[in-house]
Biotite code that builds the C-alpha atoms (Angstrom):
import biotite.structure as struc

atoms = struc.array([
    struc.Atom([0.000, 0.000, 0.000], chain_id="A", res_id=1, res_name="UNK", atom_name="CA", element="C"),
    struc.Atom([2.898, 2.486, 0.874], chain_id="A", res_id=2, res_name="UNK", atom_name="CA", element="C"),
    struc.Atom([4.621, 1.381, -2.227], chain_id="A", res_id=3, res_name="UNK", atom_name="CA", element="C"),
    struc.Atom([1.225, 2.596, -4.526], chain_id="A", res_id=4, res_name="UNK", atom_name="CA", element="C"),
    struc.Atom([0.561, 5.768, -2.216], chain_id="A", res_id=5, res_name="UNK", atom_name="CA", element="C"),
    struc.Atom([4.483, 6.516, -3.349], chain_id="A", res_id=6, res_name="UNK", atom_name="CA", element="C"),
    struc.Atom([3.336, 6.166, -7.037], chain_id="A", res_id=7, res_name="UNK", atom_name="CA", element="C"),
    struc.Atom([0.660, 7.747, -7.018], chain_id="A", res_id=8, res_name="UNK", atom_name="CA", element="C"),
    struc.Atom([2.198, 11.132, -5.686], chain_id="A", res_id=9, res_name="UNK", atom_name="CA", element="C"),
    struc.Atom([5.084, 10.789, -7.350], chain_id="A", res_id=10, res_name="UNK", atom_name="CA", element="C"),
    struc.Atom([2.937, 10.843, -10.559], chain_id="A", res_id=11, res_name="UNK", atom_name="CA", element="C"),
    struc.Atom([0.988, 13.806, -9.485], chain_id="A", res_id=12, res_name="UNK", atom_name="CA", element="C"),
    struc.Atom([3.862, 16.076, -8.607], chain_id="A", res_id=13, res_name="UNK", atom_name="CA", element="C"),
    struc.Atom([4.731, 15.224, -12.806], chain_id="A", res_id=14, res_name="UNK", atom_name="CA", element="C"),
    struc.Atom([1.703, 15.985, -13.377], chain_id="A", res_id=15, res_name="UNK", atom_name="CA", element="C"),
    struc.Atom([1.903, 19.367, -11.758], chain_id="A", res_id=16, res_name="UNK", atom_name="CA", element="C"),
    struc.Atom([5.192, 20.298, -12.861], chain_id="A", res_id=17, res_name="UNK", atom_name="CA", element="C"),
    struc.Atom([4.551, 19.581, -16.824], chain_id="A", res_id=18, res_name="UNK", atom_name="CA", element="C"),
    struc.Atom([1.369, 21.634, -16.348], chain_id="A", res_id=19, res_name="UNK", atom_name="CA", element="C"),
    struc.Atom([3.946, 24.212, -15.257], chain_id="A", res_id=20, res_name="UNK", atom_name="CA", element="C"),
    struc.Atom([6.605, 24.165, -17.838], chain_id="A", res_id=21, res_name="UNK", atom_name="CA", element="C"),
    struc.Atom([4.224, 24.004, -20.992], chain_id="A", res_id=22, res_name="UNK", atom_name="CA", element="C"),
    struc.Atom([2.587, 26.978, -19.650], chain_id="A", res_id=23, res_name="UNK", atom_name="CA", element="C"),
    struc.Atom([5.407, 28.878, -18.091], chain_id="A", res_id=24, res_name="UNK", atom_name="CA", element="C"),
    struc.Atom([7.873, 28.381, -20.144], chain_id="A", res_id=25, res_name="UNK", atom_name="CA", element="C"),
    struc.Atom([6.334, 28.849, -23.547], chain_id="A", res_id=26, res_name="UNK", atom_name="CA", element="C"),
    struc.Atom([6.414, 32.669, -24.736], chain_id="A", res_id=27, res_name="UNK", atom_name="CA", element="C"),
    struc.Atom([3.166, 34.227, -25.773], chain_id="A", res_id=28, res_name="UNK", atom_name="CA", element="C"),
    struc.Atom([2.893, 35.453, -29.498], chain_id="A", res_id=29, res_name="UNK", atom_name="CA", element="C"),
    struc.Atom([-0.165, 37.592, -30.112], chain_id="A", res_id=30, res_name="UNK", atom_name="CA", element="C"),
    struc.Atom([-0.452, 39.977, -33.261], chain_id="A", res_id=31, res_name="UNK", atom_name="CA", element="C"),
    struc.Atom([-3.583, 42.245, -32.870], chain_id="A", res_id=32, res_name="UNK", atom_name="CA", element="C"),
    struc.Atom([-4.819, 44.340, -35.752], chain_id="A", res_id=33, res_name="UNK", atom_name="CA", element="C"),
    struc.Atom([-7.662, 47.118, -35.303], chain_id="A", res_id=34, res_name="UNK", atom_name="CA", element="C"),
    struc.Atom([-8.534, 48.995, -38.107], chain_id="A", res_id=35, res_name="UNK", atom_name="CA", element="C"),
    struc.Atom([-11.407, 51.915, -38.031], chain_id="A", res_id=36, res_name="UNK", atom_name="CA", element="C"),
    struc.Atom([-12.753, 53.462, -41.444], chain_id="A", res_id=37, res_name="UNK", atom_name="CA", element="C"),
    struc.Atom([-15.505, 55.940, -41.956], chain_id="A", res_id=38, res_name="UNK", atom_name="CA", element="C"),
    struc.Atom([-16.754, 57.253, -44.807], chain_id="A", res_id=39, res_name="UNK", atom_name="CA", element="C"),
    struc.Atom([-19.713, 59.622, -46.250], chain_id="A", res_id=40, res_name="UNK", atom_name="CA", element="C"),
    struc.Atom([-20.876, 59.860, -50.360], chain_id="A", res_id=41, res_name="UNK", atom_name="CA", element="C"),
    struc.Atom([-23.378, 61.790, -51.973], chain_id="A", res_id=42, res_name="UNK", atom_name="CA", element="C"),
    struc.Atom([-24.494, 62.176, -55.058], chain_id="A", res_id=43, res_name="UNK", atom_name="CA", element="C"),
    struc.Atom([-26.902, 64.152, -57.179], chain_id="A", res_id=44, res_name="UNK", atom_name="CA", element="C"),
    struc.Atom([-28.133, 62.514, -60.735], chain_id="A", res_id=45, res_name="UNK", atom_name="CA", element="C"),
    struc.Atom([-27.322, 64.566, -63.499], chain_id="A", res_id=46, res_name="UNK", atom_name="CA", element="C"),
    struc.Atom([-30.430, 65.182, -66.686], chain_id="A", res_id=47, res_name="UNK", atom_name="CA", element="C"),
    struc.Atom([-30.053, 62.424, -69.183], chain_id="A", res_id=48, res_name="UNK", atom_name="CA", element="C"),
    struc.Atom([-31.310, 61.509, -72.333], chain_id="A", res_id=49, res_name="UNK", atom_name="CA", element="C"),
    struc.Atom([-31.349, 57.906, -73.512], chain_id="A", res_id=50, res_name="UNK", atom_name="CA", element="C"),
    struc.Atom([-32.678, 57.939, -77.532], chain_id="A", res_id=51, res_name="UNK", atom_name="CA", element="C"),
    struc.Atom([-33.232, 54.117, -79.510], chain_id="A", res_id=52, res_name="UNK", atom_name="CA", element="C"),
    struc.Atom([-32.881, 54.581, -82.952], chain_id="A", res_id=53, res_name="UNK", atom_name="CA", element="C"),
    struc.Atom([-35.242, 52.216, -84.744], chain_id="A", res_id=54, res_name="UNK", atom_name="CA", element="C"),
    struc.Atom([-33.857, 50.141, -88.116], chain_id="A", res_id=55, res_name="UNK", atom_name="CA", element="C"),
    struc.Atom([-36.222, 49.443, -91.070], chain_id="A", res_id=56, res_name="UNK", atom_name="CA", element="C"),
    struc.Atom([-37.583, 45.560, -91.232], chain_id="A", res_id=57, res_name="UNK", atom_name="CA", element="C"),
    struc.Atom([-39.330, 43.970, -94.326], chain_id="A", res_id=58, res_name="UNK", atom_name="CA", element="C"),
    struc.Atom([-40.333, 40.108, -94.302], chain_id="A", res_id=59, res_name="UNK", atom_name="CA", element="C"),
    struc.Atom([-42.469, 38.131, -97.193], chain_id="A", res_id=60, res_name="UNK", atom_name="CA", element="C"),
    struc.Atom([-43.381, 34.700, -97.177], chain_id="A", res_id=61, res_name="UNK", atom_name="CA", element="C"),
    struc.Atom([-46.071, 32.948, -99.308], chain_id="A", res_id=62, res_name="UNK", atom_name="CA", element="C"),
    struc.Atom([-47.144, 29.477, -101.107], chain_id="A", res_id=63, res_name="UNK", atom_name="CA", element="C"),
    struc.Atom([-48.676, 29.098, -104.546], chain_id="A", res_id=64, res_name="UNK", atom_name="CA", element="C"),
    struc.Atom([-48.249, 32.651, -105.294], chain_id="A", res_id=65, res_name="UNK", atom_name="CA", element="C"),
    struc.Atom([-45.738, 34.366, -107.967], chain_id="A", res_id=66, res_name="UNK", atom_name="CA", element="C"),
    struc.Atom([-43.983, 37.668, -107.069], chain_id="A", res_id=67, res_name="UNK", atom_name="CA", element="C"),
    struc.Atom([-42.739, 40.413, -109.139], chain_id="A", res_id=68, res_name="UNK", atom_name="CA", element="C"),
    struc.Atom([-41.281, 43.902, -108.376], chain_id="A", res_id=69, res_name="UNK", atom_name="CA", element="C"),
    struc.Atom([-42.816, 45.057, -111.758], chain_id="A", res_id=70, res_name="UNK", atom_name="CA", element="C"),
    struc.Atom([-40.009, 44.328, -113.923], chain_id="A", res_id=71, res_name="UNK", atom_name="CA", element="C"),
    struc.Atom([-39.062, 40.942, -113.770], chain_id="A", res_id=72, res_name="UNK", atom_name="CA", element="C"),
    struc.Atom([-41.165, 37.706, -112.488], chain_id="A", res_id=73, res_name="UNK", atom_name="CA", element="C"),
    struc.Atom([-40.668, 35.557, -109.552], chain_id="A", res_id=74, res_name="UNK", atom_name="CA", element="C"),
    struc.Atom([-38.391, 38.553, -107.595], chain_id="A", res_id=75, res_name="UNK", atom_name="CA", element="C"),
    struc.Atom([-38.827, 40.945, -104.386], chain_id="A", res_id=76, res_name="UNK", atom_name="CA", element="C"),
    struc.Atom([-37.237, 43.936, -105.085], chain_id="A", res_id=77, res_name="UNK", atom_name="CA", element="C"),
    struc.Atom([-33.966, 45.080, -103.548], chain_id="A", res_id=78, res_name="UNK", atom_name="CA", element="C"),
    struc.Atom([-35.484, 48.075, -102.386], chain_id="A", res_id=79, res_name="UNK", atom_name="CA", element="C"),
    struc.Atom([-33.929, 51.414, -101.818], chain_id="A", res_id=80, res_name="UNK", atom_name="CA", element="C"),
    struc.Atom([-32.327, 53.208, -98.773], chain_id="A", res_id=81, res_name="UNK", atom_name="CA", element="C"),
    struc.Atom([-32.873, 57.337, -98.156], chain_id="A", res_id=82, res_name="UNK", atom_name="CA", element="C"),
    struc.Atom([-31.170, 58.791, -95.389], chain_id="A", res_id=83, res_name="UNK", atom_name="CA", element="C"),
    struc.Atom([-30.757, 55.280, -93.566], chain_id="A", res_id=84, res_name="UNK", atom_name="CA", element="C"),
    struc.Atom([-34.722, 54.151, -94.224], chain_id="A", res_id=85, res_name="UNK", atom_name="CA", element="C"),
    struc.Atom([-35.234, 51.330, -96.362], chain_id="A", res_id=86, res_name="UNK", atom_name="CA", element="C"),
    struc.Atom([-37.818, 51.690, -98.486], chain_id="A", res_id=87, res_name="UNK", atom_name="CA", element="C"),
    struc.Atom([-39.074, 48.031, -100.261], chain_id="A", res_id=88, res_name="UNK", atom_name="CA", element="C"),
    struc.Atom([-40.657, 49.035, -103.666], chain_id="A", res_id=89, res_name="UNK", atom_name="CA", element="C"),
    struc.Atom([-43.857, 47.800, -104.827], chain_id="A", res_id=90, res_name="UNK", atom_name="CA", element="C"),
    struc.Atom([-44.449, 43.868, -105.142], chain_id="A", res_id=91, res_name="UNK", atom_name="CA", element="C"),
    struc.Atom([-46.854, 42.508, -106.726], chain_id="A", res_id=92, res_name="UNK", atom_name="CA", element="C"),
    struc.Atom([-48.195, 39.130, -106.106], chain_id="A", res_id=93, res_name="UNK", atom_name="CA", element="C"),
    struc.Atom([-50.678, 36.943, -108.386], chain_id="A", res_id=94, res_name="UNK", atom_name="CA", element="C"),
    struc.Atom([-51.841, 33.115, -107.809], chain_id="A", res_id=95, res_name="UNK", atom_name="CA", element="C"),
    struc.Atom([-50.041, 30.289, -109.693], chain_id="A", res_id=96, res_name="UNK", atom_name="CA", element="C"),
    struc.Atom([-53.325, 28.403, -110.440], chain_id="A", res_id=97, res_name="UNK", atom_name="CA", element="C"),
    struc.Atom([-56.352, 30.422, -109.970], chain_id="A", res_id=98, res_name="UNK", atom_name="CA", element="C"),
    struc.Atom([-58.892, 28.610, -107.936], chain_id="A", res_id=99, res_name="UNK", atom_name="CA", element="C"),
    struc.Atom([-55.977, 26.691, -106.010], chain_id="A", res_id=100, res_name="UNK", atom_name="CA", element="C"),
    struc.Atom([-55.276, 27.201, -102.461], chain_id="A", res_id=101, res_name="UNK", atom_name="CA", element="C"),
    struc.Atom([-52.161, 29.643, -101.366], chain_id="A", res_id=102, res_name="UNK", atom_name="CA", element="C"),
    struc.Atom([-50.668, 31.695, -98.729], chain_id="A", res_id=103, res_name="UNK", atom_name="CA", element="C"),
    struc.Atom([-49.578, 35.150, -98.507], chain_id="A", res_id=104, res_name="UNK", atom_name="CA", element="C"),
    struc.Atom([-47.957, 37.693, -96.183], chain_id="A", res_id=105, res_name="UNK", atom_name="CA", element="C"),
    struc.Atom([-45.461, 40.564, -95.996], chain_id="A", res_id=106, res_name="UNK", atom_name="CA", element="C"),
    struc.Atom([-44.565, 42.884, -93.173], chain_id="A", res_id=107, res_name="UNK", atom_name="CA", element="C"),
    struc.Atom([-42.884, 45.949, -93.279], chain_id="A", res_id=108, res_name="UNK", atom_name="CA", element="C"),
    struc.Atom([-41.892, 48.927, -90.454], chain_id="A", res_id=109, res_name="UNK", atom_name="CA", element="C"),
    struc.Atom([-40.243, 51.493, -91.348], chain_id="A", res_id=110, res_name="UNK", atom_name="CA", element="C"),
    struc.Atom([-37.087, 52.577, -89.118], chain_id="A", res_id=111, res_name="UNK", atom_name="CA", element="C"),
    struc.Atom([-36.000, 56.185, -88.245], chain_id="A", res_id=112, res_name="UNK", atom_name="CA", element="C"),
    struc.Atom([-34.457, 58.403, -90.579], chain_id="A", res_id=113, res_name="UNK", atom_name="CA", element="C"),
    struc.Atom([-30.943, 58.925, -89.663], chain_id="A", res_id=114, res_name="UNK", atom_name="CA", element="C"),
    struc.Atom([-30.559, 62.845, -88.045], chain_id="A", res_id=115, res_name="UNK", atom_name="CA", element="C"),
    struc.Atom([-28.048, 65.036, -90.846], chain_id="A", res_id=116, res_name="UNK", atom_name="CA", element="C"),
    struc.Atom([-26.724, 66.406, -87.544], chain_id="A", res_id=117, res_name="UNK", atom_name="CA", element="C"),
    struc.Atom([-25.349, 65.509, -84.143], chain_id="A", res_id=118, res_name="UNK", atom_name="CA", element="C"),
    struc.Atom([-28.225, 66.621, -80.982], chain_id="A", res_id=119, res_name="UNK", atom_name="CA", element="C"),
    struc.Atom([-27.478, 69.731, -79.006], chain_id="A", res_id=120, res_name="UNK", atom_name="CA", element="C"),
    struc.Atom([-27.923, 69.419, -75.093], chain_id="A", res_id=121, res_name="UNK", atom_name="CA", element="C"),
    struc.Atom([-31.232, 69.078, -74.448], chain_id="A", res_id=122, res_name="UNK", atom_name="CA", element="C"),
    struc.Atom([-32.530, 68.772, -77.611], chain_id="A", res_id=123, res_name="UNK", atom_name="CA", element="C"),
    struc.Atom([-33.868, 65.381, -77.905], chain_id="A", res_id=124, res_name="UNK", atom_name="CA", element="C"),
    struc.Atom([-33.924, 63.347, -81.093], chain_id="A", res_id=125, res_name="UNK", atom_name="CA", element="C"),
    struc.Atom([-37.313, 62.078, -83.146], chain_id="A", res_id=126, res_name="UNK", atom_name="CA", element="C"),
    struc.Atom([-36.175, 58.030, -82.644], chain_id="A", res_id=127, res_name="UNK", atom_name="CA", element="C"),
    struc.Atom([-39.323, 55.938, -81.722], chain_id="A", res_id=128, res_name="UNK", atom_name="CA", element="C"),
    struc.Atom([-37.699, 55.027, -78.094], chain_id="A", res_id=129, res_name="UNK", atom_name="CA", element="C"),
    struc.Atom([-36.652, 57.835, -76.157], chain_id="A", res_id=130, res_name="UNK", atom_name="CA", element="C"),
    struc.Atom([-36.448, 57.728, -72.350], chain_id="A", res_id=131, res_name="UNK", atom_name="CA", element="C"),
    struc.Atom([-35.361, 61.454, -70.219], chain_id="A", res_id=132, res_name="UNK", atom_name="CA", element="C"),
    struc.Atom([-34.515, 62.080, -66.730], chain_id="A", res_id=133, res_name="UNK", atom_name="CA", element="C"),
    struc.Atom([-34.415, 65.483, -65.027], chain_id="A", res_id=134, res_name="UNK", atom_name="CA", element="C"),
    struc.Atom([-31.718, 66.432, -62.889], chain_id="A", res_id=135, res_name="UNK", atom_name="CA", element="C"),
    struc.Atom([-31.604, 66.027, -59.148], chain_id="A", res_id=136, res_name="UNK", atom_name="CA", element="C"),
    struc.Atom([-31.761, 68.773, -57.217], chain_id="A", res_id=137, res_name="UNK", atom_name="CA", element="C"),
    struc.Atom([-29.540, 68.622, -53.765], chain_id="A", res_id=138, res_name="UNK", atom_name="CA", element="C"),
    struc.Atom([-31.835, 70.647, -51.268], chain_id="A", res_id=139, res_name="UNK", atom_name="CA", element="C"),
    struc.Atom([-30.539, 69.777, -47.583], chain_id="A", res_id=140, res_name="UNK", atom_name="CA", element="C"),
    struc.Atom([-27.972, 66.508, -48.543], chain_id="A", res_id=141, res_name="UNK", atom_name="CA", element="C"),
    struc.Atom([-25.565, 66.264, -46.028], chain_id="A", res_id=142, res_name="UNK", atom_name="CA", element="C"),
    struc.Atom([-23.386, 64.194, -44.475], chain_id="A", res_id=143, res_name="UNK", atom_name="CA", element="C"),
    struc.Atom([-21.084, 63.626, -41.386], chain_id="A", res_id=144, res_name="UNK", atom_name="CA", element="C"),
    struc.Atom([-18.959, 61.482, -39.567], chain_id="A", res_id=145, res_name="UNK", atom_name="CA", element="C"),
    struc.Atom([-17.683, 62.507, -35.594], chain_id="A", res_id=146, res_name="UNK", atom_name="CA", element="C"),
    struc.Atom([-14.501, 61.475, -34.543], chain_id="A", res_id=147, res_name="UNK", atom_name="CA", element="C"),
    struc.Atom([-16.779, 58.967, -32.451], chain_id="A", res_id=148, res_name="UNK", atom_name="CA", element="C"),
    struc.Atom([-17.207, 57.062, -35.606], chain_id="A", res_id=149, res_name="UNK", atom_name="CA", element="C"),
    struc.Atom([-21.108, 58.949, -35.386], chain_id="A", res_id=150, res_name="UNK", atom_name="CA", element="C"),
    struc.Atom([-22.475, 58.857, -38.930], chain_id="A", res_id=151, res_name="UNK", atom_name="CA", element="C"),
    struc.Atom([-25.313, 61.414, -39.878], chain_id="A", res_id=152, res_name="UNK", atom_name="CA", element="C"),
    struc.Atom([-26.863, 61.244, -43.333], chain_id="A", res_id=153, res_name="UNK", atom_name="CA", element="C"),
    struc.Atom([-29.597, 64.069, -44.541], chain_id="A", res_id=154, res_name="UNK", atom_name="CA", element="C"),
    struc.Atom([-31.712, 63.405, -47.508], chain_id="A", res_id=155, res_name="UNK", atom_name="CA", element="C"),
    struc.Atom([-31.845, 65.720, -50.294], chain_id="A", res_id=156, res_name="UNK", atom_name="CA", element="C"),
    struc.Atom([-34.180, 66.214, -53.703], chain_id="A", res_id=157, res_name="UNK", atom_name="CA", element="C"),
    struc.Atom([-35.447, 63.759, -55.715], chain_id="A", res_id=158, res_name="UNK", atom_name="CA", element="C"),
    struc.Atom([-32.183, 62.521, -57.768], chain_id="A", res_id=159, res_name="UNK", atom_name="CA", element="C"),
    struc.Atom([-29.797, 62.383, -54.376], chain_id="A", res_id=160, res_name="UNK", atom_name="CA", element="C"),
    struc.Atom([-28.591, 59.338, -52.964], chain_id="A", res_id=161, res_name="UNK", atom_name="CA", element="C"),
    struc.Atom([-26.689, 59.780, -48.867], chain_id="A", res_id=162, res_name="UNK", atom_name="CA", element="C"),
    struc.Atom([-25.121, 56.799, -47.944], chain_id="A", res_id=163, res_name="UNK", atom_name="CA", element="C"),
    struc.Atom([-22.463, 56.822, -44.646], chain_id="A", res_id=164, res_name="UNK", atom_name="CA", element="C"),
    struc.Atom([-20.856, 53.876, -42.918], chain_id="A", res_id=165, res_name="UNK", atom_name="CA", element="C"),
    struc.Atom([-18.579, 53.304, -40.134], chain_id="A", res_id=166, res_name="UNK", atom_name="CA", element="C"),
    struc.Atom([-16.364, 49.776, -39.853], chain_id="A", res_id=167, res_name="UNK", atom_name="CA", element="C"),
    struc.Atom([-14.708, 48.650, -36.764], chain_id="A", res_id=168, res_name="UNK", atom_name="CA", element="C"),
    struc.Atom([-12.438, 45.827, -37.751], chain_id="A", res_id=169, res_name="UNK", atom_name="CA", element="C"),
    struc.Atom([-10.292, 43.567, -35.275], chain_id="A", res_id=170, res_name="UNK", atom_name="CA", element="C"),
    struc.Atom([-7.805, 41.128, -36.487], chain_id="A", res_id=171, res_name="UNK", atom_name="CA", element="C"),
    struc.Atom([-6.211, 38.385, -34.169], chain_id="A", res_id=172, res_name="UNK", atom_name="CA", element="C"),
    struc.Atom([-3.633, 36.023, -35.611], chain_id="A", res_id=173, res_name="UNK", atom_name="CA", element="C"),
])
């Protein structure tokens, strides 16, 4: 019995004592970033103008028919092109065998002309899709940052965008 009780606290004072030197005698290594950033934007939209211009489209299909463009048989004209607007001619279409069934059908938009000059500001141009903002208008935006890291935003007009932010970042490695 004396010979275990012996063991045993020999075995505890190790115990004890490598607890000791793995904590006491390893150096602590500890690198500890903090970063702060604040930051403040505004904006106002500017006016803008966004114009389309629209191309010219013709399409003719059919079955049991003849075509002609008034000169020659069995042909779709080639059409002509004035200030960047195709313009198909005249086709003519007549039935292969009267009385017999067929199919016809031709399509045709017109695009927009193309302008002989470049747009001044604020003119807008005549294309079939045209889409204009107005400009914002900055009334009471604000913004503001403390040394605190407080952040204080103040809408403005319609066309204003306020946005603020403040990041606290800690980095342990």
């Amino acid at each position: 019995m004396l010979l275990l009780r012996s063991i045993y606290e020999r075995g505890f004072v190790m115990w004890r004592l490598l607890v000791i030197i793995a904590f006491a005698g390893a150096p602590s290594y500890a690198d500890i970033t903090h970063k702060l950033q604040s930051s403040v934007q505004l904006s106002v939209d500017a006016a803008a103008t966004n114009a389309t211009r629209l191309g010219s489209s013709f399409s003719i299909s059919g079955n049991g028919v003849d075509t002609t463009d008034g000169t020659t048989a069995n042909t779709i004209s080639t059409g002509t092109i004035t200030s960047g607007v195709y313009d198909p001619g005249t086709i003519s279409v007549t039935q292969d065998t009267p009385g017999s069934s067929f199919s016809f059908s031709q399509s045709y938009t017109a695009g927009d002309a193309l302008p002989s000059t470049a747009p001044t500001v604020g003119a807008v141009p005549n294309f079939s899709s045209v889409v204009s903002t107005t400009a914002g208008t900055s009334g009471d935006l604000a913004g503001t940052i403390t040394s605190a890291g407080a952040v204080t935003v103040t809408a403005g007009g319609a066309g204003t965008t306020a946005t603020g932010q403040h990041v606290s970042e800690i980095t342990v490695r």
